[in-house]
N, C-alpha and C positions, 0 to 999 in steps of 0.2 A: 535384857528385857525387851521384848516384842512393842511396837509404837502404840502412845494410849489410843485410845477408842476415840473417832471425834464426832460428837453429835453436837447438832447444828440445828435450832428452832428457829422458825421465820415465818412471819408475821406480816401486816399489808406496810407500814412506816418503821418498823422494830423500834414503840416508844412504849407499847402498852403491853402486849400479848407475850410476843418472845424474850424480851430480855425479863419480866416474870420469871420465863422457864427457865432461864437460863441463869437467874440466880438461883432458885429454887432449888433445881438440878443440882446444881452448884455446890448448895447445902446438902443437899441429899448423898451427893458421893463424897462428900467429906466427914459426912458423919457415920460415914461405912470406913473413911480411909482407901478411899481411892482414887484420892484428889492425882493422883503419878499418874495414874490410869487412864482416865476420861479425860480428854479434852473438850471444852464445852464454849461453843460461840449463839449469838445470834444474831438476826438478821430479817432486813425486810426486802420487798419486791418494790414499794417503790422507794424516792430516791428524794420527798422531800422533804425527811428529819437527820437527812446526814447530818451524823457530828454533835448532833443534839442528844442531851443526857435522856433517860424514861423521862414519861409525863410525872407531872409533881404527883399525879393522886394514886398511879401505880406504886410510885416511888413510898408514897405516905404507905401505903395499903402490907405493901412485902415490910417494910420498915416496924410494922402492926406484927405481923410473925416473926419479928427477929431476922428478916433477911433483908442486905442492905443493895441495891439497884444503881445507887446515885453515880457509882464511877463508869458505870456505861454510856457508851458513845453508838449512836444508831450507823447503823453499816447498809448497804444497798448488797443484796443476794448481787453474788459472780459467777457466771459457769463453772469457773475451773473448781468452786464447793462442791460438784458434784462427784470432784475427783479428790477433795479435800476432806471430806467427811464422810463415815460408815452409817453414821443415820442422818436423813436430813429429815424434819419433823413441821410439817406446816400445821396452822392453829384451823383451818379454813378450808373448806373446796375452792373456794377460789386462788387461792396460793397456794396450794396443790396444781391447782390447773396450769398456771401461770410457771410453774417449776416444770412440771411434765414435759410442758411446751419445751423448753431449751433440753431436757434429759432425751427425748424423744429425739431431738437435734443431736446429741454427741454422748448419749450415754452416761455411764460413772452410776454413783450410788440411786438407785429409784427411793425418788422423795415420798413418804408415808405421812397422813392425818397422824398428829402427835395421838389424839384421844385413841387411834385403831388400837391402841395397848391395850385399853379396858374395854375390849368384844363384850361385854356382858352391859356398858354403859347406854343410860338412852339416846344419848348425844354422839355424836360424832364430830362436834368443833367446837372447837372454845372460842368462848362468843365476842367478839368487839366492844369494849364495855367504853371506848372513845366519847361516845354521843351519849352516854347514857348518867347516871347516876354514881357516888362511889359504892353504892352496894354491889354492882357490876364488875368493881375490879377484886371486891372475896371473892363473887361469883369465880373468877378467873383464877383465882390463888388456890380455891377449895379445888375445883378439875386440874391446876397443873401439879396442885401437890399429893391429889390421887394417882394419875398417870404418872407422875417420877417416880413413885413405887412401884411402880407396874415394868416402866422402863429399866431400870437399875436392873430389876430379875432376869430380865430379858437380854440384859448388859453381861451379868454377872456368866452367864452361859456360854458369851464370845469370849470372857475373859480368862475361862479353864481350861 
């Protein structure tokens, strides 16, 4: 068997946005059965929730859909991810920018806006719900859990 597929969401602290996705995702290719397949990480660009679990209200919020967040540990984005994973997926133009930056330095996988999946969406980032209210973290569960359907399709095409 050929190496799973490793997509990689990343976020500005990876406490709110990507590890979301990345359980979400998580649920999503296991409930196709292709937990062997996908490799699934997340990760943020900066470096001051290393080690630290999601926020509690992310954590409440995925835990509200049945998916559970709590045993992630926040990771700081590495160059060498660019050579470690097949999609890398920022929530942001900003962290798109900020990925570029080092890809444009050495190459490997060109990092993609996770939303570019749904071309038909009026959005193009999933929004930072950090400062805001918990309505802000469905907000963020309802676009990551449209876009992981959208991804998987898009998966399933590298995977035949």
């Amino acid at each position: 068997m050929s190496r799973p597929v490793g997509v990689l969401f990343v976020c500005l602290g990876n406490i709110c946005r990507s590890p979301t996705a990345e359980g979400v995702f998580r649920a999503v290719v296991a409930r196709e059965g292709l937990a062997d397949r996908v490799r699934i990480d997340s990760c943020g660009t900066g470096d001051w929730h290393v080690g630290n679990p999601p926020d509690e209200r992310a954590r409440q919020a995925a835990a509200g859909r049945g998916i559970d967040i709590g045993h992630q540990r926040a990771r700081q984005f590495r160059a060498s991810d660019l050579e470690a994973f097949d999609y890398i997926l920022t929530m942001d133009r900003q962290n798109l920018a900020d990925i570029r930056d080092i890809w444009h330095q050495q190459g490997g996988t060109e990092p993609q806006l996770f939303l570019d999946v749904l071309p038909e969406h009026p959005t193009d980032e999933v929004p930072d719900p950090y400062y805001g209210g918990d309505a802000g973290f469905d907000t963020v569960l309802d676009l990551i859990e449209e876009a992981s359907e959208a991804l998987l399709v898009d998966i399933r095409k590298n995977l035949s």
